[in-house]
BASE-687234 format. One line per field, with one value per residue (C-alpha): x, y, z; residue in one letter. Coordinates in pm, whole numbers, m for minus. Example, Ala and Ser with C-alpha at 12.3 -4.5 7.8 and 13.67 -1.06 7.14 Angstrom:
! BASE-687234
east = (1230,1367)
north = (m450,m106)
up = (780,714)
type = (A,S)
//
This chain:
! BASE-687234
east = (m4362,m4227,m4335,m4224,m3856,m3843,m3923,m3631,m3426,m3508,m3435,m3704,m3466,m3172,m3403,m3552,m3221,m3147,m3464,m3417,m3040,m3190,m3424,m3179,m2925,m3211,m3280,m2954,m2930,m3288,m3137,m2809,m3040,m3260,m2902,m2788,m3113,m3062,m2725,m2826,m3131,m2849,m2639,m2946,m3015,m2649,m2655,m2996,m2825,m2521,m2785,m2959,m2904,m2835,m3106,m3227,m2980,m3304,m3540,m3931,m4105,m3846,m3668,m3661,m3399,m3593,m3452,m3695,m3933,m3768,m3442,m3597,m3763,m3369,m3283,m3508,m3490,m3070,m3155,m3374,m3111,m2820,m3114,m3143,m2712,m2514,m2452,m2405,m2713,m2935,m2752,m2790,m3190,m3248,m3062,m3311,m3637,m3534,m3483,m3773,m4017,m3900,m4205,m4569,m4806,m5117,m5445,m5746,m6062,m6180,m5892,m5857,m6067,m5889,m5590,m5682,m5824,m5627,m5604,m5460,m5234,m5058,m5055,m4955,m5012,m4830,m4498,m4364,m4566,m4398,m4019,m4156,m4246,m3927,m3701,m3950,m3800,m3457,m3515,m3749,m3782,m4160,m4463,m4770,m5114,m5435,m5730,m6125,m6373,m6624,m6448,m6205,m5923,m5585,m5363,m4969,m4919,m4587,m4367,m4375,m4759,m4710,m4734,m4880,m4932,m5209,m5082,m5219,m5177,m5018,m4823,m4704,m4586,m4961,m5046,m5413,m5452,m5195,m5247,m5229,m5112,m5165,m5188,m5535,m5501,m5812,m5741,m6069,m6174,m5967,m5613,m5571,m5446,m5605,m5416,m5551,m5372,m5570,m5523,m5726,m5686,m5733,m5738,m5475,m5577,m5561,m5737,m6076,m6195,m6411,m6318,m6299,m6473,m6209,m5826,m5767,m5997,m5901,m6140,m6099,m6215,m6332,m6463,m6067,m5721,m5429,m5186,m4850,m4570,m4239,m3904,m3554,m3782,m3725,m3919,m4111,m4036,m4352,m4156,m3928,m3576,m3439,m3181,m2994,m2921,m2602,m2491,m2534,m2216,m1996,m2165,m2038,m1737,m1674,m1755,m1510,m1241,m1313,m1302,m992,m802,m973,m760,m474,m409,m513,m181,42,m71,34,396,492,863,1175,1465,1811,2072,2404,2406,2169,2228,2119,1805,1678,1788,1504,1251,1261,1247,977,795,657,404,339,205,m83,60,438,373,701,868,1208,1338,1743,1936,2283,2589,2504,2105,1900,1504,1335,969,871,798,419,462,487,185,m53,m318,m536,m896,m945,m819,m1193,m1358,m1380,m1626,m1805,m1863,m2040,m2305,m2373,m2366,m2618,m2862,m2768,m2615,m2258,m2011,m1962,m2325,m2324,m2028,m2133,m1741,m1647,m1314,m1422,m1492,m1235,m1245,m1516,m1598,m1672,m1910,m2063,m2147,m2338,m2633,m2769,m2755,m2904,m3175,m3283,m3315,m3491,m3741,m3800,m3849,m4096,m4279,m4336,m4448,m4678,m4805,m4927,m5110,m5290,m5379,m5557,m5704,m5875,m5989,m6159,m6319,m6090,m6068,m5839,m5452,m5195,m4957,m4600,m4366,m4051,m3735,m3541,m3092,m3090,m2961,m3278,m3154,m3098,m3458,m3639,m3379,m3562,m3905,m3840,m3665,m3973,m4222,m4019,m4012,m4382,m4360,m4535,m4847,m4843,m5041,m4822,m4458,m4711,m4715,m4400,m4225,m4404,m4393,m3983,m3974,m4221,m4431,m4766,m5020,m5393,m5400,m5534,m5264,m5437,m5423,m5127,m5022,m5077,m4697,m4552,m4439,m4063,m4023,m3865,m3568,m3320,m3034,m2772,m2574,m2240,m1977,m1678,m1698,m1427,m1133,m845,m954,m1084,m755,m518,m706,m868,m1156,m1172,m1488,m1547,m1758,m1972)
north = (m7695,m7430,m7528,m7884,m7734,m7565,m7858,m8083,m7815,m7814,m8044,m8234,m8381,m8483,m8612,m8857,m8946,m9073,m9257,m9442,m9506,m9704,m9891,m9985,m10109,m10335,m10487,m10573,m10705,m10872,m11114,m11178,m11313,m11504,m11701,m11745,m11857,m12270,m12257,m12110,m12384,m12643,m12477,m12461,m12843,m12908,m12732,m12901,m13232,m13144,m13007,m13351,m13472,m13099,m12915,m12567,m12350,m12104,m12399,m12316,m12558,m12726,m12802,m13157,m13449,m13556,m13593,m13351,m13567,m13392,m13531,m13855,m13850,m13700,m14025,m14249,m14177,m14230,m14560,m14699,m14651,m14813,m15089,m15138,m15072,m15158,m15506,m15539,m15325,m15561,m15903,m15710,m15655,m15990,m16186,m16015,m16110,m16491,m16470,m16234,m16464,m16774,m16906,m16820,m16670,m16831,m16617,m16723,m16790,m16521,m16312,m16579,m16345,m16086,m16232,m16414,m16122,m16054,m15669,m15723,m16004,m15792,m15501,m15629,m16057,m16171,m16282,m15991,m15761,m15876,m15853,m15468,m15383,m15519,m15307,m15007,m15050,m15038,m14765,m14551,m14638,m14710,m14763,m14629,m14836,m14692,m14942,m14944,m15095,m15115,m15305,m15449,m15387,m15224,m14983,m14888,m14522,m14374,m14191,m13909,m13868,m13811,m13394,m13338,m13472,m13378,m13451,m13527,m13122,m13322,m13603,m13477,m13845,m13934,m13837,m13811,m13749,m13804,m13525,m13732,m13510,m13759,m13719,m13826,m13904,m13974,m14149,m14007,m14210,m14100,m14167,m13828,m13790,m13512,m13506,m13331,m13269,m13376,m13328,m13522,m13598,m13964,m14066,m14280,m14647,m14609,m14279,m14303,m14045,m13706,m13656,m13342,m13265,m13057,m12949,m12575,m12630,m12972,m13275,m13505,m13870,m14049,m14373,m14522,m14464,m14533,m14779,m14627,m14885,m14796,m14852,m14749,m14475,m14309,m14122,m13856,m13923,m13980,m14056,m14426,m14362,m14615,m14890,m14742,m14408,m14448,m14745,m14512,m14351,m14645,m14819,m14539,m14557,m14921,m14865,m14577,m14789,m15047,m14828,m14680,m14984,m15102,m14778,m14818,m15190,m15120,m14854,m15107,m15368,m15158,m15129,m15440,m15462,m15220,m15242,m15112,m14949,m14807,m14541,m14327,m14495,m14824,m14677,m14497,m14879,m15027,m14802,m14782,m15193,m15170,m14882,m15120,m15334,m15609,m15987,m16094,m16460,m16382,m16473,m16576,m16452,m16306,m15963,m15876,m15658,m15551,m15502,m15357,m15380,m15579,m15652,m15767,m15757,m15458,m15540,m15446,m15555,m15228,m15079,m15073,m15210,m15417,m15490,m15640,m15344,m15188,m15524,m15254,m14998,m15288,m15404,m15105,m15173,m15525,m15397,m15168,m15457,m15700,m15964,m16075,m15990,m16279,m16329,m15969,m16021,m16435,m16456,m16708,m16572,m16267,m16161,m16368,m16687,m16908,m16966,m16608,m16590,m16892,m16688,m16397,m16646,m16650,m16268,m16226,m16490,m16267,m15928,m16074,m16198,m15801,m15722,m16000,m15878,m15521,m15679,m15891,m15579,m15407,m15715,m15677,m15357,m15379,m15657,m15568,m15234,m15521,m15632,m15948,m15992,m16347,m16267,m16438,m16677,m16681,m16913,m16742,m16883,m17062,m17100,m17436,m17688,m17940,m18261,m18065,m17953,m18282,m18437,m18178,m18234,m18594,m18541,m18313,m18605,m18862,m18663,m18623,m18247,m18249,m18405,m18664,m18366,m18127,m18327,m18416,m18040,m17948,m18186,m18098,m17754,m17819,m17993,m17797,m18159,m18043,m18276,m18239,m18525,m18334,m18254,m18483,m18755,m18982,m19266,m19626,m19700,m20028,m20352,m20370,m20776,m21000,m21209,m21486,m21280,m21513,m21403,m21228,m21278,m21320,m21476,m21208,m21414,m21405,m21721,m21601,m21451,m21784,m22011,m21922,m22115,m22283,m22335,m22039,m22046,m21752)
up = (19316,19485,19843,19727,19603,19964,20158,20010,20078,20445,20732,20625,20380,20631,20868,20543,20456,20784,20833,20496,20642,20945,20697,20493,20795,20983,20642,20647,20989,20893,20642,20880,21133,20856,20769,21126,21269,21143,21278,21604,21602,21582,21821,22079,22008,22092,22413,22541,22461,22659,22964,23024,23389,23487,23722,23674,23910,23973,24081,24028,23796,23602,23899,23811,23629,23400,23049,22811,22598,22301,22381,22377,22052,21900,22019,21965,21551,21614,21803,21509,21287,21492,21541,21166,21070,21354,21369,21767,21843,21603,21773,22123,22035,21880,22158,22432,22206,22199,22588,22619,22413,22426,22645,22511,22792,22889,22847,23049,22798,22885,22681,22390,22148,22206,22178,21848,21725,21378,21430,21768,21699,21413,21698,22011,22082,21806,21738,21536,21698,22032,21892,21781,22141,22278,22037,22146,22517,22360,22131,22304,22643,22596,22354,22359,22309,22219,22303,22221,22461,22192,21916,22223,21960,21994,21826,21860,21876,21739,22016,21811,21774,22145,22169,22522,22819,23130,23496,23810,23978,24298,24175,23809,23738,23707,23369,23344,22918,22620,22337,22030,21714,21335,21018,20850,20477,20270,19941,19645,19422,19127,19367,19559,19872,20089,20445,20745,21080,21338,21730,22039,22383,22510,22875,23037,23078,23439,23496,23652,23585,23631,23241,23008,22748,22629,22691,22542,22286,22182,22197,22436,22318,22607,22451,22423,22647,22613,22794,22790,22915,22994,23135,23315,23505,23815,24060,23954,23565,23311,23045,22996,22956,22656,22724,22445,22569,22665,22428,22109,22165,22267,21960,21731,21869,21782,21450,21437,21574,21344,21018,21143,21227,20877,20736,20887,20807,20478,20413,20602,20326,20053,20145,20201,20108,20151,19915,20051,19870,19918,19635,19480,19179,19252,19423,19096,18903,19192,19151,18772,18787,19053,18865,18560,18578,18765,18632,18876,18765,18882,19263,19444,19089,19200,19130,19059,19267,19203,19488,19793,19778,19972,19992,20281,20423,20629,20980,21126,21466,21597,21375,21622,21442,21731,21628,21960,22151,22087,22251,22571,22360,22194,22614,22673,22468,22554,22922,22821,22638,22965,22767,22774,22591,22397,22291,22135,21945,21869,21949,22186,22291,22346,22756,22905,23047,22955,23365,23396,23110,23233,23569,23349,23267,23608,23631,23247,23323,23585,23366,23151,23406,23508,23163,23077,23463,23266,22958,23129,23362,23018,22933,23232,23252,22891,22940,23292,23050,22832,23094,23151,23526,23512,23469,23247,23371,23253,23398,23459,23261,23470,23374,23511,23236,23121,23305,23626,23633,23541,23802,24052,23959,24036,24347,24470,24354,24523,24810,24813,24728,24425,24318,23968,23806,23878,23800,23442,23416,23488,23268,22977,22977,23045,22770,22578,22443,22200,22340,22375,22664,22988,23297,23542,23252,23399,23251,23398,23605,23319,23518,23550,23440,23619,23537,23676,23789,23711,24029,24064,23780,24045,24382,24543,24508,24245,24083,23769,23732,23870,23732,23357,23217,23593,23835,24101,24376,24174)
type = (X,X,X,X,X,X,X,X,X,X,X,X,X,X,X,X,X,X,X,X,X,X,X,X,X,X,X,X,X,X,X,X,X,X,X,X,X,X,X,X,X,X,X,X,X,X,X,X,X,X,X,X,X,X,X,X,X,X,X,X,X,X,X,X,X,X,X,X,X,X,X,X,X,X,X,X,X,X,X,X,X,X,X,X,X,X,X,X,X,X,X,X,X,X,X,X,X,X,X,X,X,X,X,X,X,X,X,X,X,X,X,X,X,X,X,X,X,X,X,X,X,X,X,X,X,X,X,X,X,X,X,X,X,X,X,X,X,X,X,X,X,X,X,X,X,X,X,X,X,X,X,X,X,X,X,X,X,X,X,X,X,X,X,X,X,X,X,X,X,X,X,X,X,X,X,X,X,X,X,X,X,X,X,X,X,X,X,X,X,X,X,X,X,X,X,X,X,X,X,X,X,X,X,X,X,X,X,X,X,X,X,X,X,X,X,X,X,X,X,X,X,X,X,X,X,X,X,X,X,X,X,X,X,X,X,X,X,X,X,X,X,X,X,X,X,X,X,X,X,X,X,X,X,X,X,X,X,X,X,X,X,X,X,X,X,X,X,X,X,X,X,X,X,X,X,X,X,X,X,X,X,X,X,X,X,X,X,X,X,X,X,X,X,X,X,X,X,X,X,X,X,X,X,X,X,X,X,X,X,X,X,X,X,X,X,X,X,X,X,X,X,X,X,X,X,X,X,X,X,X,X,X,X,X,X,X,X,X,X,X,X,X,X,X,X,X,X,X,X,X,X,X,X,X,X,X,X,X,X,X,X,X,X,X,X,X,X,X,X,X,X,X,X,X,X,X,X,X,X,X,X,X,X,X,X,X,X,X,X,X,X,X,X,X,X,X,X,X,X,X,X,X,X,X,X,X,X,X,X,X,X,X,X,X,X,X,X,X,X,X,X,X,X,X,X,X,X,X,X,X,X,X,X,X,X,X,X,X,X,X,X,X,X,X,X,X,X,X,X,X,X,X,X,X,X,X,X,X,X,X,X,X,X,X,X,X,X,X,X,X,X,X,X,X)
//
């Protein structure tokens, strides 16, 4: 005790003291950084936003433009929900899948059970399935297909089940393998749920080749691949950039012009008279007659004001309130979608004059060609992975009105241009007819009968007209 007594009264102790000081101080500083660390997360996320399009000043490997895949996935979750709220987005979307789709493709036999197949019609060659894929381009800038040789089946692949990617070491566009990150949940027999995280590396549908057994440790399962279809890229990308990217903010925008135009006009409307007086008397006489309340029934009712007041309607011309003067923000985002103006607000009016909106068709028609050429180009590529060597055909659309092109076809027949086969096919897939009668089935030319013209009405003299009810020479 004594030795103990001694040592407390040493150094020792100070030094103790100020090591339990320190302690006590980083604890402190500990649980600051504990509190600041999800506002300096959301900080950091704000800044990366604000960097895409901006290169690394020090070069080396991310000496590159590409947008970072996390960036992409931020937005794609912001798109879906514009896609599903905001009323122009949704029109924009659905207007593109009835140009898009509005012609079926034609699969060789070869393809048909595929095609018919009832997993992959729900996942990629069906209607719905179809509209889904479009809205992926929109939203995400790409979709991501996972197919099996085996069961010739396919699969859609969320964006963000997406969690790495293996490049060609010379062309890092080339991505070799996709590192596929899911959720497995097992449902017992008495109802559980048991979910396991599960991680595997497929090869790209166009990668030949030698493959891995493993990537760090992951499995690498080489019996499917995955076709990964995308869009808006640029050199040396390997990710899709969506068409809404740049339409998200415009289409908030919009909608906070609208709500506070909405505002606004909605104050105006409660004030809608002013009552003048020329003494404070007579002002406190108004209000208290103004203050009580107020018969829904006494419409056009009239009030009574004494000498010197007056009541007339306040005037809102100068009030600024302008719904249409946000018609430029809602522009941006059809712009962005490639449809006109009009279409994306189903407002005729709207985009000036209806000759310059008629000049937009020709130049939409034509988008929407490309895009159905890289919807088509995944087709292909899954289908040669099936083993399907014969390509779809899909006609391209075509903005001439329907007379104008059967007046062509004719002209090209008459002209000897076309064969009867071909005009047979090209009228009835203009006018989209169901038959089951073959192409080179033509019908038999009917007789054109003959009649007794009964000769010209007039015989080119002013008889009929000098002489009524007379004889003519006719």
């Amino acid at each position: 005790m004594a030795l103990l007594d001694r040592l407390t009264r040493s150094p020792l102790r100070g030094m103790l003291t100020s090591m339990a000081g320190e302690v006590a101080d980083m604890r402190e500083q500990l649980e600051d950084l504990a509190e600041s660390a999800p506002q300096a997360g959301a900080g950091l996320a704000a800044l990366r936003q604000e960097d895409v399009g901006w290169r690394n000043i020090l070069g080396g490997l991310n000496d590159t433009d590409e947008m970072d895949v996390q960036v992409l996935k931020d937005h794609a979750v912001q798109a879906r929900a514009l896609r599903a709220m905001n009323p122009i987005v949704k029109r924009g979307i659905v207007v593109r899948n009835a140009y898009i789709w509005q012609q079926d493709i034609i699969y060789p036999e070869a393809a048909q059970s595929i095609v018919n197949d009832p997993i992959n019609e729900a996942e990629f060659f069906g209607q719905e399935a179809r509209e889904e894929l479009e809205a992926a381009y929109a939203t995400e800038g790409q979709y991501f297909i996972l197919a099996d040789p085996r069961k010739r089946q396919v699969r859609r692949i969320p964006f963000s089940e997406i969690t790495g990617i293996v490049t060609n070491p010379e062309h890092r566009s080339e991505i070799w393998y996709y590192r596929r990150t899911y959720t497995r949940t097992v449902t017992d027999n008495n109802g559980h749920d048991k979910a396991t995280t599960v991680e595997v590396y497929y090869p790209s549908i166009t990668y030949k080749g030698p493959y891995r057994s493993r990537i760090n440790g992951v499995k690498v399962d080489k019996s499917k691949a995955i076709e990964h279809s995308r869009v808006n890229s640029s050199i040396g990308f390997r990710y899709g950039v969506p068409d809404l990217l740049g339409a998200v903010y415009w289409a908030r925008a919009y909608k906070e012009y609208l709500e506070a135009s909405y505002t606004l006009g909605k104050a105006l409307a409660r004030l809608a008279f002013k009552v003048s007086n020329t003494s404070n008397k007579g002002a406190k006489a108004v209000a208290a007659r103004l203050a009580g309340p107020v018969d829904r029934s006494e419409a056009g009712s009239t009030v009574a004001l004494g000498a010197g007041q007056d009541l007339q309607a306040i005037n809102k011309s100068g009030s600024s309130v302008d719904f249409e003067a946000g018609t430029p923000l809602a522009a941006m985002v059809a712009a962005a979608l490639d449809i006109p103006l009009s279409v994306a607000l189903t407002d005729g009016s709207a985009g000036g004059r209806q000759g310059a909106e008629a000049a937009l068709e020709d130049p939409t028609i034509k988008t929407m060609n490309l895009r159905r050429q890289t919807h088509l180009d995944s087709r292909i590529r899954i289908l040669r992975y099936f083993g399907v060597t014969a390509a779809p055909v899909w006609h391209e659309l075509d903005g001439a009105l329907l007379h104008r092109r059967l007046q062509s076809i004719k002209l090209a027949q008459d002209t000897g241009m076309l064969h009867d086969e071909e005009v047979r096919s090209e009228v009835i897939r203009t006018l989209s007819i169901i038959t089951d009668r073959a192409v080179d089935d033509i019908p038999e030319p009917k007789e054109t009968p003959t009649e007794v013209s009964p000769g010209p009405l007039s015989d080119g003299t002013n008889d009929s007209r000098d002489n009524p009810g007379g004889a003519t020479d006719a």
